[in-house]
C-alpha positions in Angstrom: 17.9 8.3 22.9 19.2 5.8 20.2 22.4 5.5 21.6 20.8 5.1 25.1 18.8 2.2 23.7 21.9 0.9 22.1 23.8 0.8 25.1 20.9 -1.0 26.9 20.6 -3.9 24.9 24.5 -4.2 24.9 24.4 -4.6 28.9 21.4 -7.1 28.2 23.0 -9.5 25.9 26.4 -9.3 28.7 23.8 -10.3 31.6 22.3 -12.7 29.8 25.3 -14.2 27.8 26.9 -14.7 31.2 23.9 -16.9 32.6 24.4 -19.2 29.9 26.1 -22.0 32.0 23.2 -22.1 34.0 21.5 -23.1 30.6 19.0 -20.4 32.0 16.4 -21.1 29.0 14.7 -17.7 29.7 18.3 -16.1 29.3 18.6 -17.5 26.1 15.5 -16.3 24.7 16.4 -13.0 25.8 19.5 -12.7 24.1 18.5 -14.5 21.4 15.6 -11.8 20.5 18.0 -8.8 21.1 20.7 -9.9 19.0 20.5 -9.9 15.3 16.8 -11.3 13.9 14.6 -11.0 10.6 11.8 -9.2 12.5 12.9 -5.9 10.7 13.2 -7.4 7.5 9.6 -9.2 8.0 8.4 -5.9 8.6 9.6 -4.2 5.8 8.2 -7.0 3.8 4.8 -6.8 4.8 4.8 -3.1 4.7 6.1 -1.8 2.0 5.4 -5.4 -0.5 2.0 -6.6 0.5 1.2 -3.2 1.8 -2.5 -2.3 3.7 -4.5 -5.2 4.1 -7.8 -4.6 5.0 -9.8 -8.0 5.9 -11.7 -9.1 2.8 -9.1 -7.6 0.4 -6.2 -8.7 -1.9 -3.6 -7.5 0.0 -5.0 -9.4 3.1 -5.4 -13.0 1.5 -1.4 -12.0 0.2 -0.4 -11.1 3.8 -2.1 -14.5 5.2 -0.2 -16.5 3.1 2.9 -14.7 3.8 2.8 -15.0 7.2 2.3 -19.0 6.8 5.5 -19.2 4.9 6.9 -17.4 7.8 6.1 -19.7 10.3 6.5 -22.9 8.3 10.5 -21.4 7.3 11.1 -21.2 11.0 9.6 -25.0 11.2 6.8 -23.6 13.1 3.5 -25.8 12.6 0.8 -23.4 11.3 -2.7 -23.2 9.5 -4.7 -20.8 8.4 -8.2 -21.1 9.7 -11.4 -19.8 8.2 -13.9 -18.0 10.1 -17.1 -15.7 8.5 -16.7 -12.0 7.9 -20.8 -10.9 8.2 -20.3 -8.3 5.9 -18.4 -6.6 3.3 -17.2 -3.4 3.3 -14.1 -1.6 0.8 -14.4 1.7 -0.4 -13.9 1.9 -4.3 -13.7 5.8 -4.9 -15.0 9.1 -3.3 -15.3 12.2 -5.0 -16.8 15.4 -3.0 -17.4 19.0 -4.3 -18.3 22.1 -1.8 -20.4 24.8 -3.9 -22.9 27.2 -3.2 -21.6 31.0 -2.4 -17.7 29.5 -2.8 -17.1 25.9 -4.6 -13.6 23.7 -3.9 -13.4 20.1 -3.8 -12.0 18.8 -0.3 -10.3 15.4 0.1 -12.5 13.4 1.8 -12.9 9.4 2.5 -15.5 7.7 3.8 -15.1 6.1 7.3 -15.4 2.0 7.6 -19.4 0.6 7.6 -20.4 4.1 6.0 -23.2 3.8 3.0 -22.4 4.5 -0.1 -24.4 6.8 -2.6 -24.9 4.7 -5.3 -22.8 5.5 -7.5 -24.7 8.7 -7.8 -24.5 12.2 -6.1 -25.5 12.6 -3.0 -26.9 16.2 -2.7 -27.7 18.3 0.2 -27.4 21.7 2.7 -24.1 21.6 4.6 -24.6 22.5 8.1 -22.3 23.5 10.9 -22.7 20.5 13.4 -20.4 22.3 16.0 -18.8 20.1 18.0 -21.6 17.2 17.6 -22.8 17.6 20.8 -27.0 17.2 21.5 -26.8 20.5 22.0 -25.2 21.2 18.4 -28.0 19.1 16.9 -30.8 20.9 19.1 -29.7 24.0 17.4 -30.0 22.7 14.5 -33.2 21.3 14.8 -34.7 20.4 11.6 -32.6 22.2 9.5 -30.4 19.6 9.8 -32.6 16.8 8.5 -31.7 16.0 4.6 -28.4 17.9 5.2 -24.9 17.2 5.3 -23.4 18.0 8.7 -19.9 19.4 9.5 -18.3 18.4 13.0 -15.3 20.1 14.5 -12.3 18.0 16.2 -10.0 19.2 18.4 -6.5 18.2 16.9 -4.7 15.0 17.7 -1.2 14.7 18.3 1.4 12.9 19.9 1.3 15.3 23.1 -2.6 14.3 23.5 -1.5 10.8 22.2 -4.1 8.0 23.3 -6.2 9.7 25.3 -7.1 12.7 22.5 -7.8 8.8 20.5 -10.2 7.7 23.1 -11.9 10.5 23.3 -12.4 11.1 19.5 -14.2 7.5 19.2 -16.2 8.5 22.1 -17.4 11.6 20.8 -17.8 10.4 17.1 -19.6 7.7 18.2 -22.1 10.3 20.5 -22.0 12.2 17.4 -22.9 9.1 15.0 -25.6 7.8 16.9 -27.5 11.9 17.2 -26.7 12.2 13.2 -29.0 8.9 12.4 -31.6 10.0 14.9 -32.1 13.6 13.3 -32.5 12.0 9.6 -29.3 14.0 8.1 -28.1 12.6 4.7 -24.8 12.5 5.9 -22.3 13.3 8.3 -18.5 14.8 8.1 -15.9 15.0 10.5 -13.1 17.3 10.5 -10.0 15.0 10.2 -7.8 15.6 13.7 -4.5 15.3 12.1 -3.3 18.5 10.5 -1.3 19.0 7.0 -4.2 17.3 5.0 -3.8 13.8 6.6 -6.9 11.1 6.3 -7.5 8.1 8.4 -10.3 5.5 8.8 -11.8 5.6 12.5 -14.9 3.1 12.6 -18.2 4.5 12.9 -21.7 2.8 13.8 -21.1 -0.9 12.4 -22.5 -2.9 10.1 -25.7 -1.4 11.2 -25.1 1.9 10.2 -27.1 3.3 6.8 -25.9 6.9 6.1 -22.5 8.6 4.6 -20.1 8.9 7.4 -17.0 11.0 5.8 -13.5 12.4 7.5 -12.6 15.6 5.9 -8.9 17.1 5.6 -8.7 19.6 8.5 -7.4 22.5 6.8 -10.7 22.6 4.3 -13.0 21.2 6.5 -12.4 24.4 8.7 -12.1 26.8 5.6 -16.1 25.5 5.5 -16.9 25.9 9.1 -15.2 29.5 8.5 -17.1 30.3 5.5 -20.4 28.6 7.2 -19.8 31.3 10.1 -19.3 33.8 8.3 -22.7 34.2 6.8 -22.1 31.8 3.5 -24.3 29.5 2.1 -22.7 25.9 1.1 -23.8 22.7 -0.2 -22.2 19.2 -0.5 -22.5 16.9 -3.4 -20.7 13.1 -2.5 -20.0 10.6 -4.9 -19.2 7.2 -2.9 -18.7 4.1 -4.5 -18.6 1.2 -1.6 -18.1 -3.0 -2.1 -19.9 -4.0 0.7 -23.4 -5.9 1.7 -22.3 -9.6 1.7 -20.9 -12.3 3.4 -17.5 -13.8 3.2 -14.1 -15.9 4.4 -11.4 -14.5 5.9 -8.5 -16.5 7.5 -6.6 -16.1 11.3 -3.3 -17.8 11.6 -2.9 -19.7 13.9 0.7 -21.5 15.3 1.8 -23.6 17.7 5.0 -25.1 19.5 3.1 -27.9 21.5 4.0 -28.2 25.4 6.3 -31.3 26.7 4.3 -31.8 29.6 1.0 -30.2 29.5 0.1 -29.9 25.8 -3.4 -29.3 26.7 -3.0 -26.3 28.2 -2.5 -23.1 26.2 -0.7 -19.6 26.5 -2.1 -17.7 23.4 0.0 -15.3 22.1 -2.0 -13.0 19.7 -1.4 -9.4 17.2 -3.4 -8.8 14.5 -2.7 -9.2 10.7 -5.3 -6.7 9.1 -4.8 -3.1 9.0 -6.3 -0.5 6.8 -5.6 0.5 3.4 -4.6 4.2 3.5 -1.0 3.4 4.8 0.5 0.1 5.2 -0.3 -1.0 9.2 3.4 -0.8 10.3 2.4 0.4 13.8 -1.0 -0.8 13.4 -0.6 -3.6 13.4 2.3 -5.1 11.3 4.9 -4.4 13.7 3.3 -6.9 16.5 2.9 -9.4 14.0 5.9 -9.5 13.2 7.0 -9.9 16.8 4.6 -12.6 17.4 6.4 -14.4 14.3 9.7 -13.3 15.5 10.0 -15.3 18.8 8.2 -18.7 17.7 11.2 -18.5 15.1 13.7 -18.2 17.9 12.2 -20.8 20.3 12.7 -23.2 17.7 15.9 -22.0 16.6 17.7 -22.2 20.2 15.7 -25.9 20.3 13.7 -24.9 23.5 10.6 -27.0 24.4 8.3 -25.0 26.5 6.1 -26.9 29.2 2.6 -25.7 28.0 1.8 -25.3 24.6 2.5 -21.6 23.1 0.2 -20.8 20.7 0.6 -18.0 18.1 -2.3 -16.1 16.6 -2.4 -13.4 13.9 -6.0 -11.9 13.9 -7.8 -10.9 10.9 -11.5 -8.9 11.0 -10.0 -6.9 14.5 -10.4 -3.5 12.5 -14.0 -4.5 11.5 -15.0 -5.4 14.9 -12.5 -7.6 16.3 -13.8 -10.5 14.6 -11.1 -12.6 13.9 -10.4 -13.3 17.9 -14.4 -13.3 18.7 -14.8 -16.5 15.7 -11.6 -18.0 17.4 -13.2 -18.0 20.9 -16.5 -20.0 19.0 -14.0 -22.4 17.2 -12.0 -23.1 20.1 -15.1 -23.2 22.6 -14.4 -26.7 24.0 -10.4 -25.7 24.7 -11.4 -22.5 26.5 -10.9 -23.8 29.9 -7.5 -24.9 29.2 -6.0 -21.2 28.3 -3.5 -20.1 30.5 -3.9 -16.9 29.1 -4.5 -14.6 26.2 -2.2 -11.7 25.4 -3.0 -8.9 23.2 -0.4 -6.6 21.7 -1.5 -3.8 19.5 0.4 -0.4 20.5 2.7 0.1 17.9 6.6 0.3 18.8 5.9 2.4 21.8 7.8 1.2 25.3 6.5 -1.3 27.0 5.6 0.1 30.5 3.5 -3.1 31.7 0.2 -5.0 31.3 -3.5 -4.4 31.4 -5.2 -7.3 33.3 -8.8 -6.9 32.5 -9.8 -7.3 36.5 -7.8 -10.4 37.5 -5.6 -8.9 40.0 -4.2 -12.1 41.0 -2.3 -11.7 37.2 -0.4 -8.8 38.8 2.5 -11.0 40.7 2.8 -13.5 37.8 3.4 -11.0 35.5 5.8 -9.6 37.6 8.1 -12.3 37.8 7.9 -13.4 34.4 9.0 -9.9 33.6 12.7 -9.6 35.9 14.5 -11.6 33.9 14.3 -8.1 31.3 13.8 -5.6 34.5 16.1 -3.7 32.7 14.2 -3.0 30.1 11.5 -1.9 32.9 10.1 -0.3 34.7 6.8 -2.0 35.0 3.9 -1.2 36.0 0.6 -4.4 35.9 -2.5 -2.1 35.7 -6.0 -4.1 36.9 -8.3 -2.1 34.1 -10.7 -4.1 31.6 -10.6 -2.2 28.2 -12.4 -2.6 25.2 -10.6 -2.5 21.9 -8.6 -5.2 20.8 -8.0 -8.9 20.5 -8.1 -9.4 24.0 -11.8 -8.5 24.3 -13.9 -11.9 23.3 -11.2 -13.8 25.7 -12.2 -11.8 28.7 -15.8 -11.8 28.3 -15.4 -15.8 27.8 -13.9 -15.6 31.1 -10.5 -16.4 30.3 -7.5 -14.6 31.7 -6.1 -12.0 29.4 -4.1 -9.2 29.0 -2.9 -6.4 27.0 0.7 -4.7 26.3 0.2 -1.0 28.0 3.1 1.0 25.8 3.8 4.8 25.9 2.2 6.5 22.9 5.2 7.4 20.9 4.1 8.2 17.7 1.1 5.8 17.6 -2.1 7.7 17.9 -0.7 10.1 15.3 -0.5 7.8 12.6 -3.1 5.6 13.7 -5.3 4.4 10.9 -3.6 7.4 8.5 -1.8 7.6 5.4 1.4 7.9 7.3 1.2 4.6 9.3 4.1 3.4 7.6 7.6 1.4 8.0 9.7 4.8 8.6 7.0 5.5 11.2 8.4 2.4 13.6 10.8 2.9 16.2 12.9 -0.4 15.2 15.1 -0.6 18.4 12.2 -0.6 20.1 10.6 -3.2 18.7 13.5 -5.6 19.2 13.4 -4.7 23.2 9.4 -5.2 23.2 9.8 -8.8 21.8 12.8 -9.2 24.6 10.3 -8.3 27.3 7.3 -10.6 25.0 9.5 -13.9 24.7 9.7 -13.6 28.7 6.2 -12.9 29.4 5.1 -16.3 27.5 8.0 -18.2 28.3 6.9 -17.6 31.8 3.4 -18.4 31.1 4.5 -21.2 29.6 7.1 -22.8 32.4 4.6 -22.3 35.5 2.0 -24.2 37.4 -0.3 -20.8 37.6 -3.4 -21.4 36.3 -6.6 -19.0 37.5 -10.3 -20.5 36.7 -12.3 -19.5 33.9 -15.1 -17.0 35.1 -18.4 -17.8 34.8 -21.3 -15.8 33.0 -22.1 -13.8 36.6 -18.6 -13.2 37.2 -18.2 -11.5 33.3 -21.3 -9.4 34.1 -19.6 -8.1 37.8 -16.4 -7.4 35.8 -18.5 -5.5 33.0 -20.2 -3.7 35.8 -17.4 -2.5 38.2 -15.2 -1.5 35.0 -17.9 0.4 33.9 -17.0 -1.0 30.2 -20.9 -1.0 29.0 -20.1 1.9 26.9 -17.3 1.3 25.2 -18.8 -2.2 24.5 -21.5 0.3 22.8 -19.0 2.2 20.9 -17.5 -1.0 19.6 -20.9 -2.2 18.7 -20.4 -5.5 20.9 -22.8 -4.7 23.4 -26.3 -5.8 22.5 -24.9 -9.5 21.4 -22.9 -9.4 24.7 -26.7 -9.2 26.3 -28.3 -11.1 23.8 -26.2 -14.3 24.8 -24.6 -14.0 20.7 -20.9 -13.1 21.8 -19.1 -14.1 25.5 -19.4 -16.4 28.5 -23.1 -17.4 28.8 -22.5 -21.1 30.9 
């Protein structure tokens, strides 16, 4: 497959190189993106030096100003732009201990938004929660109140890729909402991903006001075992969270401005924040580092697009995509004038194509902005809305976005884990996704097409026939959708 992948980018750079006389500007970009670049060496950077960079810590005010000194080495213009986090939330230390008729102490963290204990230990019954259905809970009845309660996961793995991921945030968030509703002291999911490996998948907000833990598989099901079998267990949690407060965190934000219609904006975004247990080189460090990546070569080959390109690394997306939603309310009175908003946040896996959140006329644009890399192809446009990323605030604003659809690879695996790290990312890869990127903008960029902004009404029909309402739930964006807080209101 490497050598296959080799090969194609050899018979790209030919095509391309041999347009040059044409001074084919999209050509150049091309080549220019697949031949030798820093993007791996900015990767490796932000991985493996300034590391996981969850929004409010260190790490992430290190990786802001990082990725400023990026863009201003490749004589980019950039700032950093402050927005409000509403609340804190790091976890400090976790210590849990299983005893009753057997006693081990399991690996366990606590999932983002989760309560802590106090500093003190958090005592309680554990309970087999089943699956985590309604039905799991009716059994339970009110045994489970004042308990700890054990939920199964079917395993996750790259042949179940990011559906199996889909369907775990629906479920845990089914789960989440039961759990609070029955009055348990706290609730524990089996970690999906075998050989002891942790992850952070969100749970009910900033809202939420119990223990919400991810065990590692292989103990969690020695205790649903022992639980079956006829033993009695207990769970005693020591969690130490930061959390409760306001604070600053910081988007970057870049531009190249547009030689003849510098008003009007193609946004470009990837976010900058990932979690702590691994370093965010699929999620989402690799993307950033594209996004940095072709700014540095449109100014490099001296190009001068006709719109303005605009470059955002997100912060807050892990903690409810906050970072794009603040943009959208800072940047209210340039809304109209977005071309577009593009989301990438899949890791290194192929690009196949783009989501376009219901604006079917988006299909044929993105079409042709794509043959100039058709061999890198095929491509398929896909007219779904999905909730989930940094496209999300821009759609329900009404302005046209999309989202890179790529093939799984190895990125619901690894997501949020321990082993989201640089040796994870398919590097060849990359360089072909920010081939088929620096088109897609440069496109954007170069044309007359423009769609309107939709209004409120239109937002609600797209909501409506996507049938989005409950992922909007999951995501906890839903009730300041409707209360007019968040998206297009006229």
């Amino acid at each position: 497959m490497a050598h296959n992948k080799t090969l194609l980018v050899a018979l790209c750079l030919t095509a391309t190189t041999q347009s040059f006389a044409a001074d084919d500007k999209v050509d150049r970009l091309i080549a220019a993106m697949l031949g030798h670049t820093p993007i791996v060496e900015d990767l490796q950077e932000l991985t493996d030096t300034v590391g996981g960079r969850p929004t409010g810590s260190p790490a992430n005010e290190r990786a802001v100003d990082w990725a400023v000194q990026k863009f201003k080495a490749a004589s980019v213009s950039v700032s950093a732009e402050s927005f409000e986090m509403p609340m804190q939330w790091q976890e400090r230390s976790i210590i849990a201990r299983i005893d009753g008729d057997v006693s081990f102490s399991p690996s366990v963290i606590a999932k983002p938004f989760s309560a802590g204990t106090g500093g003190k230990p958090l005592e309680g019954p554990l309970m087999d929660g089943g699956t985590g259905t309604r039905a799991d809970f009716e059994r339970l009845g009110k045994t489970a109140r004042g308990a700890w309660v054990l939920i199964e996961t079917p395993v996750l793995n790259d042949e179940v890729g990011l559906s199996g991921l889909f369907a775990e945030y629906g479920a845990a968030a089914a789960a989440d909402e039961l759990a609070f509703k029955t009055g348990v002291k706290g609730i524990i999911y089996m970690s999906s991903r075998p050989k002891n490996l942790l992850y952070r998948v969100p749970t009910l907000g900033a809202k939420n006001r119990m223990p919400v833990l991810t065990m590692e598989r292989e103990n969690a099901k020695r205790a649903l075992r022992l639980l079956r079998g006829g033993k009695s267990l207990g769970m005693s949690v020591v969690l130490d969270i930061d959390s409760g407060y306001a604070y600053k965190a910081r988007n970057v934000i870049a531009e190249i401005p547009g030689s003849e219609k510098p008003e009007e904006i193609v946004l470009m975004g990837a976010h900058l924040d990932s979690h702590d247990l691994g370093t965010g080189a699929l999620d989402n460090g690799s993307n950033a580092t594209l996004m940095i990546d072709i700014a540095r070569q449109i100014i490099r080959l001296g190009l001068q697009p006709e719109r303005t390109i605009r470059f955002a690394l997100w912060n807050g997306e892990e903690q409810g995509m906050m970072g794009s939603w603040k943009y959208t309310e800072l940047h209210e009175s340039e809304l109209d004038n977005h071309v577009i908003a593009t989301s990438f946040d899949i890791g290194t896996g192929r690009i196949t194509g783009f989501f376009t959140s219901g604006r079917e006329e988006l299909i044929s644009e993105v079409d042709s902005y794509l043959e100039p890399v058709a061999g890198l192809g095929p491509f398929e446009q896909v007219n779904a809305a999905l909730v989930g990323t940094d496209n999300f605030d821009f759609m329900i604003e009404g302005v046209p976005n999309l989202i890179a659809a790529q093939q799984d690879a190895n990125y619901a695996s690894n997501y949020h884990a321990a082993s989201d790290t640089f040796d994870k990312v398919d590097l060849q890869q990359l360089k072909l996704n920010s081939a088929i990127a620096a088109a897609l903008v440069w496109g954007f960029a170069n044309s007359d097409f423009q769609l309107p902004r939709q209004s409120h009404d239109e937002v609600e029909a797209l909501i409506e026939n996507a049938g989005i309402e409950q992922n909007m739930r999951d995501f906890g964006a839903w009730e300041d959708w409707k209360n007019g807080v968040r998206g297009q209101h006229d």
